[in-house]
PDB file of N, CA, C and O in Angstrom:
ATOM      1  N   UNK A   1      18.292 -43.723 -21.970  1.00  0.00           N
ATOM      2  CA  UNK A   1      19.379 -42.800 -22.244  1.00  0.00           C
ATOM      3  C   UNK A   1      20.313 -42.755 -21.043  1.00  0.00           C
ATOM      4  O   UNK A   1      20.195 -41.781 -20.300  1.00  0.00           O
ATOM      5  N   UNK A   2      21.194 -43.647 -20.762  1.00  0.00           N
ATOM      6  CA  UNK A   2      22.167 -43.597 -19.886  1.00  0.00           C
ATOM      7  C   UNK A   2      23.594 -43.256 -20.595  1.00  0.00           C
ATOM      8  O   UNK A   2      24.056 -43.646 -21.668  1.00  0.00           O
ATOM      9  N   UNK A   3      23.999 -42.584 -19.828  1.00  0.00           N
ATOM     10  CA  UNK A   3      25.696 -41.862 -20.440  1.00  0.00           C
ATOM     11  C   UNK A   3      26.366 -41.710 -19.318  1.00  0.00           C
ATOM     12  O   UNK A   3      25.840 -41.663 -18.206  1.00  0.00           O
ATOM     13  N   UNK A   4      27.585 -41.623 -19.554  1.00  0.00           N
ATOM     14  CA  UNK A   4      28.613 -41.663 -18.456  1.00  0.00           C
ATOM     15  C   UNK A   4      29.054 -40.528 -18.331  1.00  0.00           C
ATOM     16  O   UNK A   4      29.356 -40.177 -19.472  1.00  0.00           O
ATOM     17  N   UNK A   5      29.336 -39.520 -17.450  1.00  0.00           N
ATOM     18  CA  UNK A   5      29.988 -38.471 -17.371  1.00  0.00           C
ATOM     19  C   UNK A   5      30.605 -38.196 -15.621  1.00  0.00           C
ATOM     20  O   UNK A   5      30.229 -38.820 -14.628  1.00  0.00           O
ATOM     21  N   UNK A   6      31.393 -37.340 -15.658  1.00  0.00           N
ATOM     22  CA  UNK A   6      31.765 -36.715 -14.462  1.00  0.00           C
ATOM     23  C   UNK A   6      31.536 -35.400 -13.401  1.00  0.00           C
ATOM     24  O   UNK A   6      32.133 -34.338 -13.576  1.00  0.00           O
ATOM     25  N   UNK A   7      30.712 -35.594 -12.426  1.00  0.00           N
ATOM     26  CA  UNK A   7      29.886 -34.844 -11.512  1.00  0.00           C
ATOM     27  C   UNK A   7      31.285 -34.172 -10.827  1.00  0.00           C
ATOM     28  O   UNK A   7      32.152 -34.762 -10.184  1.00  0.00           O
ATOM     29  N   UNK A   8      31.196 -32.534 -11.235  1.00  0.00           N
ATOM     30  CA  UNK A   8      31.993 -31.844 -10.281  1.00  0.00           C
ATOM     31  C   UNK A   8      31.488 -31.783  -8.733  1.00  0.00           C
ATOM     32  O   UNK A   8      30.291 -31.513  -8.631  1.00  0.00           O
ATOM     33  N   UNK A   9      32.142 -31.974  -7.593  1.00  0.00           N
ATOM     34  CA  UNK A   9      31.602 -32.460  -6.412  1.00  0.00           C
ATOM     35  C   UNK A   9      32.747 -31.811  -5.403  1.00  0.00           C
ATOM     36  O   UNK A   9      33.920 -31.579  -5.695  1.00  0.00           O
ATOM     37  N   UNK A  10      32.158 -31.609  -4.274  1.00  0.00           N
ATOM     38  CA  UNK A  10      33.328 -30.932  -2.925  1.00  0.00           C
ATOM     39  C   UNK A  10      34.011 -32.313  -2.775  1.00  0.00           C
ATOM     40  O   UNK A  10      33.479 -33.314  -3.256  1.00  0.00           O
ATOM     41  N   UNK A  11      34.828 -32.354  -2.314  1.00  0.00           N
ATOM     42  CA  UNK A  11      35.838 -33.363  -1.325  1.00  0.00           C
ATOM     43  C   UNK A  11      36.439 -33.165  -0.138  1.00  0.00           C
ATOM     44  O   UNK A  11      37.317 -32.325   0.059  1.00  0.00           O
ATOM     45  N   UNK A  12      36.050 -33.821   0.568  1.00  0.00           N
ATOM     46  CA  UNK A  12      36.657 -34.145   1.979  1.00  0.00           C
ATOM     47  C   UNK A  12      37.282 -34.685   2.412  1.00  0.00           C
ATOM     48  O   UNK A  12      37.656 -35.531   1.600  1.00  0.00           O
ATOM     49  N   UNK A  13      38.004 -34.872   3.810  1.00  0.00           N
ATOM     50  CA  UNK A  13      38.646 -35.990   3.971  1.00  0.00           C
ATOM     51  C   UNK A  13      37.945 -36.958   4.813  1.00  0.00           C
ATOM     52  O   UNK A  13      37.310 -36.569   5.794  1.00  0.00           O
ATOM     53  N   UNK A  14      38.012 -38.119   4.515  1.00  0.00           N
ATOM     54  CA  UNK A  14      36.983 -39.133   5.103  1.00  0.00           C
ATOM     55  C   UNK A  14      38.123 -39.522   6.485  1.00  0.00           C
ATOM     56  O   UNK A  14      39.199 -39.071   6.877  1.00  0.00           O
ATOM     57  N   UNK A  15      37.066 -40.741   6.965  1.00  0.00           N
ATOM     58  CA  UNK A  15      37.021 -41.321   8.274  1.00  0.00           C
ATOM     59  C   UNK A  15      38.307 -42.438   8.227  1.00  0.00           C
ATOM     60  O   UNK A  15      38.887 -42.876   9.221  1.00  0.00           O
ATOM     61  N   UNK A  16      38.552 -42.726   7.035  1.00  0.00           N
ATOM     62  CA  UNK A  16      39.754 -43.365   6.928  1.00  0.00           C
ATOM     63  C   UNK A  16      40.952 -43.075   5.463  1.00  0.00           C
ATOM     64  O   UNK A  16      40.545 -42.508   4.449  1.00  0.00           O
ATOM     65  N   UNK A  17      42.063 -43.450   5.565  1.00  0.00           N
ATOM     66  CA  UNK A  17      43.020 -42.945   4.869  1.00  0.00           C
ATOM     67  C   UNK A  17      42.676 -43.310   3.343  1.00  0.00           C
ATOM     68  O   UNK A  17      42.912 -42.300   2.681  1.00  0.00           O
ATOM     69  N   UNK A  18      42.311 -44.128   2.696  1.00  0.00           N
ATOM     70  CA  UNK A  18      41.915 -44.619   1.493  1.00  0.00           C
ATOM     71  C   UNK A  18      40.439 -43.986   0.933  1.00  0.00           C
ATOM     72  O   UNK A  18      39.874 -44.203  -0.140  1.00  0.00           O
ATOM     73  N   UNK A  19      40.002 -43.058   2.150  1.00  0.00           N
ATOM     74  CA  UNK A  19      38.633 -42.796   1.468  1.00  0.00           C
ATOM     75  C   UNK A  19      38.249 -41.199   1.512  1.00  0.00           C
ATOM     76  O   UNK A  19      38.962 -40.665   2.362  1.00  0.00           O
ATOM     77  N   UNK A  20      37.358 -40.243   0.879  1.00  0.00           N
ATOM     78  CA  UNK A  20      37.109 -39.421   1.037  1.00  0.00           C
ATOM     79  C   UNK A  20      35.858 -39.109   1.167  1.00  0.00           C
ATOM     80  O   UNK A  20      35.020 -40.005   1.068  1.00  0.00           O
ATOM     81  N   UNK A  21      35.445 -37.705   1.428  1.00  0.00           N
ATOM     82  CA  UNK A  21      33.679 -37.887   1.822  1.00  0.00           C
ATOM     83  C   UNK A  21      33.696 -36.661   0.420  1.00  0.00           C
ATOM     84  O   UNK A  21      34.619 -35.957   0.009  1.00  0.00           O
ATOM     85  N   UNK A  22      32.492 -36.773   0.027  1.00  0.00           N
ATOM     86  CA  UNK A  22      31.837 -36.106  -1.265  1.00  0.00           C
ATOM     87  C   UNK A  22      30.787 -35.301  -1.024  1.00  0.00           C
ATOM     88  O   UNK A  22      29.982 -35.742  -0.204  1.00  0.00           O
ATOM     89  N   UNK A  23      30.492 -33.939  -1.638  1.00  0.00           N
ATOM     90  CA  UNK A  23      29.279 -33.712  -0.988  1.00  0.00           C
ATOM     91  C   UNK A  23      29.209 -33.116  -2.340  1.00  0.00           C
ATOM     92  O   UNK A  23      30.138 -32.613  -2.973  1.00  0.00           O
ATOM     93  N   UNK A  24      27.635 -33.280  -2.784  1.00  0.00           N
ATOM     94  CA  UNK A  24      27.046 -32.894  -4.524  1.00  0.00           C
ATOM     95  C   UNK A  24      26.248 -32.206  -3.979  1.00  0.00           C
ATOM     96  O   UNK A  24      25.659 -32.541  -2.952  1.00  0.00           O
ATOM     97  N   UNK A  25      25.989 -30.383  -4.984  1.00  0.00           N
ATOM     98  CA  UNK A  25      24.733 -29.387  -4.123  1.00  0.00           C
ATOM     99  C   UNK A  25      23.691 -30.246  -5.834  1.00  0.00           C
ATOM    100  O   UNK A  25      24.052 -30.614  -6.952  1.00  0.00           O
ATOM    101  N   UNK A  26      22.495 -30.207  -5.163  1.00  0.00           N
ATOM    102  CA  UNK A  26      21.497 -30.218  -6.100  1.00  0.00           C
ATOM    103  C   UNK A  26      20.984 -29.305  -6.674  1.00  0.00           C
ATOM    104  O   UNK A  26      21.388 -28.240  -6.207  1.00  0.00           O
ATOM    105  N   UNK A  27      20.117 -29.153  -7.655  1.00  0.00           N
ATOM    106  CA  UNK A  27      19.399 -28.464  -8.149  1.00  0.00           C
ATOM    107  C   UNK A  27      18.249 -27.317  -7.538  1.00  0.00           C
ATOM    108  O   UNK A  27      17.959 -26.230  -8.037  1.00  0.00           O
ATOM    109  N   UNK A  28      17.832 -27.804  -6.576  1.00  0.00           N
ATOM    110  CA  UNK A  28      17.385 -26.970  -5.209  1.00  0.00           C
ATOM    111  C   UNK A  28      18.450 -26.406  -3.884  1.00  0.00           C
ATOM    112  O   UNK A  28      18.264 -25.844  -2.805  1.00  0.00           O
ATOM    113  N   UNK A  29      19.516 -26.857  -4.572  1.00  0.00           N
ATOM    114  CA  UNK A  29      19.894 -26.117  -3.023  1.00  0.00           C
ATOM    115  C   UNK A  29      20.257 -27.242  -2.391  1.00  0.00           C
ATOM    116  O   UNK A  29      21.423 -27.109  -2.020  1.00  0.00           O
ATOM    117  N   UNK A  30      19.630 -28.734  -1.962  1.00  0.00           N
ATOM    118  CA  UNK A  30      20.549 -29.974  -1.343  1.00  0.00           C
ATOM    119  C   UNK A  30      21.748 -30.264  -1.231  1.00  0.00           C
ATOM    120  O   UNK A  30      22.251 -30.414  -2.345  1.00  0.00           O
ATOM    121  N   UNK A  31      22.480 -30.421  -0.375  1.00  0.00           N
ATOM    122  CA  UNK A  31      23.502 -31.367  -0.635  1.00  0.00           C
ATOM    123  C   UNK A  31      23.684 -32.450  -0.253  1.00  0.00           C
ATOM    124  O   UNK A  31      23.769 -32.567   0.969  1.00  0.00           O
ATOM    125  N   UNK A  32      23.826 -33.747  -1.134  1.00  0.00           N
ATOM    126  CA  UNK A  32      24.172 -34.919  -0.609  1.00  0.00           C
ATOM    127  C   UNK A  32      25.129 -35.225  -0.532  1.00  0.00           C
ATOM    128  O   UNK A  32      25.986 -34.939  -1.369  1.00  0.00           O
ATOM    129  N   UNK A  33      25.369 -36.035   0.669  1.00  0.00           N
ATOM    130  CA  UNK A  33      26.732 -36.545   1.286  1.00  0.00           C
ATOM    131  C   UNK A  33      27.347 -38.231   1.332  1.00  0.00           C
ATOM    132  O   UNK A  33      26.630 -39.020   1.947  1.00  0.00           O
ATOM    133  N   UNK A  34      28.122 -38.563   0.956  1.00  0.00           N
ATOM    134  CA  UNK A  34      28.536 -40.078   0.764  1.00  0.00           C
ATOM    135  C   UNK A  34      30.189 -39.936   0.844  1.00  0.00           C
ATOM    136  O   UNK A  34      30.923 -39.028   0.452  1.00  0.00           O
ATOM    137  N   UNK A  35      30.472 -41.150   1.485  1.00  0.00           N
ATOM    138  CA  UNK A  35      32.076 -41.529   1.173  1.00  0.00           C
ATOM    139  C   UNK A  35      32.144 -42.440   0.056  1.00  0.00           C
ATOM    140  O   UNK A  35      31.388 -43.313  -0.369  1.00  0.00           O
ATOM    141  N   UNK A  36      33.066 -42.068  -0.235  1.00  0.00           N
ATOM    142  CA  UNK A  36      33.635 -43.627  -1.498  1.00  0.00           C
ATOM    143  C   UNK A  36      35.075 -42.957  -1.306  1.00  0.00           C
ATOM    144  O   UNK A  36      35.431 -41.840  -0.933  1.00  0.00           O
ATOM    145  N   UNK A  37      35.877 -44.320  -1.792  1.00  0.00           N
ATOM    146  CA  UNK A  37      37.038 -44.735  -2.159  1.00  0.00           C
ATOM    147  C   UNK A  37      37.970 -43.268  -2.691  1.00  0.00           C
ATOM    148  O   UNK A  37      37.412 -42.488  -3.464  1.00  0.00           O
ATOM    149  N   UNK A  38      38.951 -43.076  -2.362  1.00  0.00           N
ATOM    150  CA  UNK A  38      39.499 -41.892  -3.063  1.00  0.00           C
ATOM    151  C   UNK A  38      40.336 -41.946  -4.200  1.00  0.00           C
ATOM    152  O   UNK A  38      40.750 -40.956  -4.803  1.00  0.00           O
ATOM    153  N   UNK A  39      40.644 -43.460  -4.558  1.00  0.00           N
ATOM    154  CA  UNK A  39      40.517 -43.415  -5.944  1.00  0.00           C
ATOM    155  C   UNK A  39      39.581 -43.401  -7.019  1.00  0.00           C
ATOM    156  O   UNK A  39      39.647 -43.694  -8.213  1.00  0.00           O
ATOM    157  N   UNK A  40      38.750 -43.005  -6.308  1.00  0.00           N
ATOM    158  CA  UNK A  40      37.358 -42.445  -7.418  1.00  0.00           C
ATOM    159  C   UNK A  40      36.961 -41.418  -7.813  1.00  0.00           C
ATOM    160  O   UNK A  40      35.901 -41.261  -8.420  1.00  0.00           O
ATOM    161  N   UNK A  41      38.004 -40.304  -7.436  1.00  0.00           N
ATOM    162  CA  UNK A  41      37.849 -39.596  -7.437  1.00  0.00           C
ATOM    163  C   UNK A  41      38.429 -38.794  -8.614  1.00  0.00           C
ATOM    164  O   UNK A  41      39.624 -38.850  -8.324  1.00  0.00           O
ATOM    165  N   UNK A  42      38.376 -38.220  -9.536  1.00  0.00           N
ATOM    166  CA  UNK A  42      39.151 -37.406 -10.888  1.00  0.00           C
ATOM    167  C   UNK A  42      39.706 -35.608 -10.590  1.00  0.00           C
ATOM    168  O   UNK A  42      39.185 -34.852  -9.770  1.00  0.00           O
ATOM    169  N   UNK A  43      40.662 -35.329 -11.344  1.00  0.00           N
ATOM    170  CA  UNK A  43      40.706 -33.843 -11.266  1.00  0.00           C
ATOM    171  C   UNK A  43      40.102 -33.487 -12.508  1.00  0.00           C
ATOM    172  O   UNK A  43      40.225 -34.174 -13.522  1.00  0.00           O
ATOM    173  N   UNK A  44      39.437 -32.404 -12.446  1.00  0.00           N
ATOM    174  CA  UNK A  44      38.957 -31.685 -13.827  1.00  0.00           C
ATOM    175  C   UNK A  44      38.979 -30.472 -13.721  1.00  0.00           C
ATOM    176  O   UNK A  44      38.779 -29.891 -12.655  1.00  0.00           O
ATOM    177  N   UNK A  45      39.297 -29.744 -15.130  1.00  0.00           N
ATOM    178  CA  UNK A  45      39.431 -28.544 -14.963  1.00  0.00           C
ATOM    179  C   UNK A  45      40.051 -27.228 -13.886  1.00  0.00           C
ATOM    180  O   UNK A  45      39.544 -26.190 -13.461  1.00  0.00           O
ATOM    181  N   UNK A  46      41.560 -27.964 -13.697  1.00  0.00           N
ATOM    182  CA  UNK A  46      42.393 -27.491 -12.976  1.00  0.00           C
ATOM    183  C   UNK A  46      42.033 -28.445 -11.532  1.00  0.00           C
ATOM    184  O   UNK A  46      42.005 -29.643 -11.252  1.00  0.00           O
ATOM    185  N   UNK A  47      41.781 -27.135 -10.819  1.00  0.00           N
ATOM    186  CA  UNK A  47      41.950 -27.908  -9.239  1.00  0.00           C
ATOM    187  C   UNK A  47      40.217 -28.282  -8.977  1.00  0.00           C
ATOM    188  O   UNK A  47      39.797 -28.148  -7.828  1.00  0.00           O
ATOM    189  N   UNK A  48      39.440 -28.658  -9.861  1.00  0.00           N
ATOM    190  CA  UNK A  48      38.512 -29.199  -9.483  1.00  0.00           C
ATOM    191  C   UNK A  48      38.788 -30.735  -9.425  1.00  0.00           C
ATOM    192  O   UNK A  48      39.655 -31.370 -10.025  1.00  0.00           O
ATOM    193  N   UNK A  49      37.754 -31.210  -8.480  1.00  0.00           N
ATOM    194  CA  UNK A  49      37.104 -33.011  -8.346  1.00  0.00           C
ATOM    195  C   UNK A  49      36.133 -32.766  -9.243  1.00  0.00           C
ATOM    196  O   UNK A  49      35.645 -31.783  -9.802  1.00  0.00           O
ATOM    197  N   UNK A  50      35.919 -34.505  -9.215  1.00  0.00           N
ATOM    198  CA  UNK A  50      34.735 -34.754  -9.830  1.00  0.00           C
ATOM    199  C   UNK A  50      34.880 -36.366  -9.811  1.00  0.00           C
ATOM    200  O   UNK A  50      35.919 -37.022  -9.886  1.00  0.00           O
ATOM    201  N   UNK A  51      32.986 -37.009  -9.637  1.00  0.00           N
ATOM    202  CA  UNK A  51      33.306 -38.219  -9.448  1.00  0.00           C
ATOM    203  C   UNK A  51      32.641 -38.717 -10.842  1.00  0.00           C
ATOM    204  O   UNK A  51      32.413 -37.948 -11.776  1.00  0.00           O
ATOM    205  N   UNK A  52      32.331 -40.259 -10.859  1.00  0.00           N
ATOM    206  CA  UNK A  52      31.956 -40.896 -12.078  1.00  0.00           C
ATOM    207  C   UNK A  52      30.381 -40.987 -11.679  1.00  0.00           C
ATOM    208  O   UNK A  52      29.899 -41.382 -10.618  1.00  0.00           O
ATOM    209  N   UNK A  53      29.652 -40.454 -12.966  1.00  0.00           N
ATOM    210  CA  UNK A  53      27.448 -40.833 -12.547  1.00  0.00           C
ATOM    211  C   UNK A  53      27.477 -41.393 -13.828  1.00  0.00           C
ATOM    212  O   UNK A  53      28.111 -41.019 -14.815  1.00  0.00           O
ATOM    213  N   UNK A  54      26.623 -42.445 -13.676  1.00  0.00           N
ATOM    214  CA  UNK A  54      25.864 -42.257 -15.017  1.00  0.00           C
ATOM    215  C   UNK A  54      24.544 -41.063 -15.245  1.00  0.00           C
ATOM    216  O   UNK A  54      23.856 -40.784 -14.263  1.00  0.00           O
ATOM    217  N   UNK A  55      24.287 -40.464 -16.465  1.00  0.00           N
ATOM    218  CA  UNK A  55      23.406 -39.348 -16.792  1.00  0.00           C
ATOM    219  C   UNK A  55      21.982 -40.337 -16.992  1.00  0.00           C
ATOM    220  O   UNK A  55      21.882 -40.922 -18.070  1.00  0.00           O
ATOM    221  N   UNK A  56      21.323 -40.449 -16.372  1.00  0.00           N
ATOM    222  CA  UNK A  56      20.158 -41.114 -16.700  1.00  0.00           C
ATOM    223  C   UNK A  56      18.783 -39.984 -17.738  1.00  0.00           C
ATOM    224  O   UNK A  56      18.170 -40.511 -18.667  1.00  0.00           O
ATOM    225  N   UNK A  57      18.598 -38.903 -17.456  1.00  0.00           N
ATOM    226  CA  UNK A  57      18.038 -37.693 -18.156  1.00  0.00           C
ATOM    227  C   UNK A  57      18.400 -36.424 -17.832  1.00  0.00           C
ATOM    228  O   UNK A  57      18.813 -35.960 -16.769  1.00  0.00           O
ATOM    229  N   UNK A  58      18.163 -35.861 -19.022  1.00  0.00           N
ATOM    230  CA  UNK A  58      18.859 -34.329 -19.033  1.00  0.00           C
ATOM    231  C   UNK A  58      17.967 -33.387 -20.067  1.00  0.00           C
ATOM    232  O   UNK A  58      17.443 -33.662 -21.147  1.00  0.00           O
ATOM    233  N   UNK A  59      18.007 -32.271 -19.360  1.00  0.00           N
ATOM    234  CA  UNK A  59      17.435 -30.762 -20.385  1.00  0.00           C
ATOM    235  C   UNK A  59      18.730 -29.969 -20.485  1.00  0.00           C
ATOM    236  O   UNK A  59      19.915 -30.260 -20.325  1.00  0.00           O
ATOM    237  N   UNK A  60      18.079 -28.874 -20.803  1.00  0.00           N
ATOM    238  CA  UNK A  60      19.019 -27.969 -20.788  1.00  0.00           C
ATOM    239  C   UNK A  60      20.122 -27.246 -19.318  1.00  0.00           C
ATOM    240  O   UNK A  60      21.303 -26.909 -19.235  1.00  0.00           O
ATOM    241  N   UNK A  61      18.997 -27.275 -18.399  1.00  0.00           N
ATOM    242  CA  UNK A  61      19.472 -26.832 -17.148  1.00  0.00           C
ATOM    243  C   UNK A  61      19.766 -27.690 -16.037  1.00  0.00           C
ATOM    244  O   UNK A  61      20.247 -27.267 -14.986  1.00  0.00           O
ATOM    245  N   UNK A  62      19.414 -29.176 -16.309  1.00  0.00           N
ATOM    246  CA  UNK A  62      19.848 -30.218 -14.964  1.00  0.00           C
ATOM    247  C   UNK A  62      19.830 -31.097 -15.588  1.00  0.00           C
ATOM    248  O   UNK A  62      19.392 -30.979 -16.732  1.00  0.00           O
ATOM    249  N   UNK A  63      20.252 -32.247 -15.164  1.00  0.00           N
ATOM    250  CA  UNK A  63      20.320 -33.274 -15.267  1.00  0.00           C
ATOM    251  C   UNK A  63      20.515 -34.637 -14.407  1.00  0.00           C
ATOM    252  O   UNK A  63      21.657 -34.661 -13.947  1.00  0.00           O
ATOM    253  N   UNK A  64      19.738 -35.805 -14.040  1.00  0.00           N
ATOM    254  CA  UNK A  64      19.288 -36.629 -13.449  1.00  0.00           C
ATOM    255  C   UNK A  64      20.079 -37.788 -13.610  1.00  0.00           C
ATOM    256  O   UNK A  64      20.007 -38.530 -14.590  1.00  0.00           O
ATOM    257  N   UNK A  65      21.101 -37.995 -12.307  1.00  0.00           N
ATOM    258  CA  UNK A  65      22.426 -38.745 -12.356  1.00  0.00           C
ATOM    259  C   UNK A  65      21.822 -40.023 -11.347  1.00  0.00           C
ATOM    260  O   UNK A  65      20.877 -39.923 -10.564  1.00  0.00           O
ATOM    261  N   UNK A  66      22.494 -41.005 -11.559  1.00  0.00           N
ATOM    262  CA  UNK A  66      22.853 -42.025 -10.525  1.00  0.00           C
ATOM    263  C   UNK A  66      24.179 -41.766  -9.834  1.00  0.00           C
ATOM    264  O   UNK A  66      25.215 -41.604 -10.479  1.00  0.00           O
ATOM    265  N   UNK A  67      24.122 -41.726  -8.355  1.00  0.00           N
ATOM    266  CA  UNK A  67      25.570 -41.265  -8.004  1.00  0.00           C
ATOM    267  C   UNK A  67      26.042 -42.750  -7.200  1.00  0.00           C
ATOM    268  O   UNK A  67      25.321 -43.360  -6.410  1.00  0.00           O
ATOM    269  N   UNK A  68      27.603 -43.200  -7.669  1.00  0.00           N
ATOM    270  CA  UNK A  68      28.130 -44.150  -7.330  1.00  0.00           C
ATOM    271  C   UNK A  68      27.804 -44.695  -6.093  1.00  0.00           C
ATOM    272  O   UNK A  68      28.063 -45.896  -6.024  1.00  0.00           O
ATOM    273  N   UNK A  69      27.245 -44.125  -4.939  1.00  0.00           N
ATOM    274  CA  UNK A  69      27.026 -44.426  -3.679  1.00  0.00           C
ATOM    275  C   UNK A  69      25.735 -44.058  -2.758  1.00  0.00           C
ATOM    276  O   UNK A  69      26.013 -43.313  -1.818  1.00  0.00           O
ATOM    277  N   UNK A  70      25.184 -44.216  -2.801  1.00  0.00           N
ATOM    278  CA  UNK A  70      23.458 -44.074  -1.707  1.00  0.00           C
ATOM    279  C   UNK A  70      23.890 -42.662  -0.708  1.00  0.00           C
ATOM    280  O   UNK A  70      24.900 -42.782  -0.015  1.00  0.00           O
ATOM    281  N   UNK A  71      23.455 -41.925  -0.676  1.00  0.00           N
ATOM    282  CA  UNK A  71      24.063 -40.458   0.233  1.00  0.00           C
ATOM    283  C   UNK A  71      23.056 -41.045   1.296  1.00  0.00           C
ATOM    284  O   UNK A  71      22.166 -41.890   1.392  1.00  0.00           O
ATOM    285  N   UNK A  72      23.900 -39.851   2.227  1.00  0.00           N
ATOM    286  CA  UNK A  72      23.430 -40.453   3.960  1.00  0.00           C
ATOM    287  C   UNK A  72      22.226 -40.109   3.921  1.00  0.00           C
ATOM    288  O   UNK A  72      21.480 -40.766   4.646  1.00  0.00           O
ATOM    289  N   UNK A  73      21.569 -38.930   3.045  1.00  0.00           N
ATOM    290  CA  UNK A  73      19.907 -38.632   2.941  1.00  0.00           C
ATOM    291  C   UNK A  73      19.339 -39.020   2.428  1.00  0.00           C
ATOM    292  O   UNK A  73      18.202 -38.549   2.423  1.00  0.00           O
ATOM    293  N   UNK A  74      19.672 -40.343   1.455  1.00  0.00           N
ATOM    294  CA  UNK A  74      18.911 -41.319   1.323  1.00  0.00           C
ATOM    295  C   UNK A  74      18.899 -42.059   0.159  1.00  0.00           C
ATOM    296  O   UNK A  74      18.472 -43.165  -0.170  1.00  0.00           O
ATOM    297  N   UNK A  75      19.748 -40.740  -0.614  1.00  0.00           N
ATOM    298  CA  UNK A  75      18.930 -41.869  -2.070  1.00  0.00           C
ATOM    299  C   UNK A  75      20.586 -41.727  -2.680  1.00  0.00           C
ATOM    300  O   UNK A  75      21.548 -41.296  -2.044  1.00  0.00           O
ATOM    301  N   UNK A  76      20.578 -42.309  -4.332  1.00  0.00           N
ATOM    302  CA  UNK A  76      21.419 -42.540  -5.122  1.00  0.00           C
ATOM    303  C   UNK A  76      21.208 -41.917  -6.274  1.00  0.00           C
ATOM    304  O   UNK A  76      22.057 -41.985  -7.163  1.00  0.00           O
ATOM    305  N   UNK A  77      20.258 -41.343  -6.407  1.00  0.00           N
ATOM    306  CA  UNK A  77      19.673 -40.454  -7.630  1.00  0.00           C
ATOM    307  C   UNK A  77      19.731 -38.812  -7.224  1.00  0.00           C
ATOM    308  O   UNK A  77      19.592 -38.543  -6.031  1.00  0.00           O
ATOM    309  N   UNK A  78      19.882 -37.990  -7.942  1.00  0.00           N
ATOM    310  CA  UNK A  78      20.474 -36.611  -7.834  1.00  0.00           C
ATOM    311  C   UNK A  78      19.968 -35.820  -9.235  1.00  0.00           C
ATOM    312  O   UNK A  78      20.505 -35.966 -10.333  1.00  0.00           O
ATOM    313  N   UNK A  79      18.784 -34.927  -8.941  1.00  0.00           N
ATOM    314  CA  UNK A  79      18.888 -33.674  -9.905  1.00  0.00           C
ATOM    315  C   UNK A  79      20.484 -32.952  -9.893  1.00  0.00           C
ATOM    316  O   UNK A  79      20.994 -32.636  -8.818  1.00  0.00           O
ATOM    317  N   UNK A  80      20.891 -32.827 -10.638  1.00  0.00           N
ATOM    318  CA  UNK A  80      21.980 -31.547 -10.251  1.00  0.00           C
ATOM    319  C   UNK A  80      21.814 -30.252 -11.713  1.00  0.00           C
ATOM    320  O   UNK A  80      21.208 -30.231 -12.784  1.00  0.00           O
ATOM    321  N   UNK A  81      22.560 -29.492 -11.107  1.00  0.00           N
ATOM    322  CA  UNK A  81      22.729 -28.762 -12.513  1.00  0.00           C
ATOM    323  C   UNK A  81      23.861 -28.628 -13.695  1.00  0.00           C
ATOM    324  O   UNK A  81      25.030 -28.351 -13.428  1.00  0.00           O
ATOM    325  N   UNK A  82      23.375 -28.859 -15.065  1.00  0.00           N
ATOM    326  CA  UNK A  82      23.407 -29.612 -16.143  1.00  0.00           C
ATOM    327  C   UNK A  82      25.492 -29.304 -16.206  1.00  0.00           C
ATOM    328  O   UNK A  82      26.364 -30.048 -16.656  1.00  0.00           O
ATOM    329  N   UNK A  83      25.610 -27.927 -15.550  1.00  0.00           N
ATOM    330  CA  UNK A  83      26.913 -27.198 -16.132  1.00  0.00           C
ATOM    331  C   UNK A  83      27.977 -27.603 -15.050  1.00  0.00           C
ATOM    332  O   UNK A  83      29.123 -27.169 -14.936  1.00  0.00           O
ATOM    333  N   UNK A  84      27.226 -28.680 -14.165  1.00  0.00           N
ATOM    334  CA  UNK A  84      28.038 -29.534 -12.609  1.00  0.00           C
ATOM    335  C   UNK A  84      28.682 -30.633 -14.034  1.00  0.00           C
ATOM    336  O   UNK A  84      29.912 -30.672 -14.058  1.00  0.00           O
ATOM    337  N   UNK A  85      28.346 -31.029 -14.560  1.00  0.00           N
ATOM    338  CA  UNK A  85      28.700 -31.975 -15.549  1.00  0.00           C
ATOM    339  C   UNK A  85      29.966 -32.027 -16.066  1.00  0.00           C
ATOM    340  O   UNK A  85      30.252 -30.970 -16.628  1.00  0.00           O
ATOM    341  N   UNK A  86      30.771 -32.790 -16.091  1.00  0.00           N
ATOM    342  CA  UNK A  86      32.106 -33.137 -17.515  1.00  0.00           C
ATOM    343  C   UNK A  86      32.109 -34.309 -18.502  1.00  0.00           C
ATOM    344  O   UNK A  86      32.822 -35.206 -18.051  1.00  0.00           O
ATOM    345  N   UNK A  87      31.650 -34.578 -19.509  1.00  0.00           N
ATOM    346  CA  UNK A  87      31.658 -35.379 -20.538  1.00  0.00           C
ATOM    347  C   UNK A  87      32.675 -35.509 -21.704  1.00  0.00           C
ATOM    348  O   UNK A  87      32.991 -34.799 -22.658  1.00  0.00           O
ATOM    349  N   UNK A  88      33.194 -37.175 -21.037  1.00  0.00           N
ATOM    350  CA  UNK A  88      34.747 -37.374 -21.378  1.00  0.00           C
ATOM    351  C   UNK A  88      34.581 -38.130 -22.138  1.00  0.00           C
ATOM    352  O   UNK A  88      35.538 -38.627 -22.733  1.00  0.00           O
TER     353      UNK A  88
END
């Protein structure tokens, strides 16, 4: 069950002009941190970001993303919670 959707996420400004830094809170309380490209970035729902995951599993209250880029804590996979989500 993989699906595509869009992870509402903080934005930063990165280390260089073309890029921004991202930070996703998890389901516990984590936040992971990664740069990517700042054209990867989407507006949703007014002045929110949000980047591109695929949804690998989901309940009602979270759901278990692949995030476009390996965060500096380690991984590429992310509980988050289910209502962080936009499905376009």
């Amino acid at each position: 069950m993989s699906r595509h959707a869009w992870l509402r996420c903080e934005v930063k400004p990165g280390m260089f002009e073309d890029e921004v830094a991202i930070c996703v809170k998890t389901v516990d309380g984590a936040v992971l941190s990664f740069f990517i490209s700042a054209d990867a970035v989407k507006d949703v729902a007014g002045s929110e970001k949000a980047i591109s995951v695929e949804v690998v599993d989901r309940d009602r209250d979270f759901s278990v993303v692949t995030l476009p880029r390996r965060s500096f804590e380690g991984s590429n996979v992310a509980r988050v919670p289910f209502r962080s989500l936009v499905f376009a």
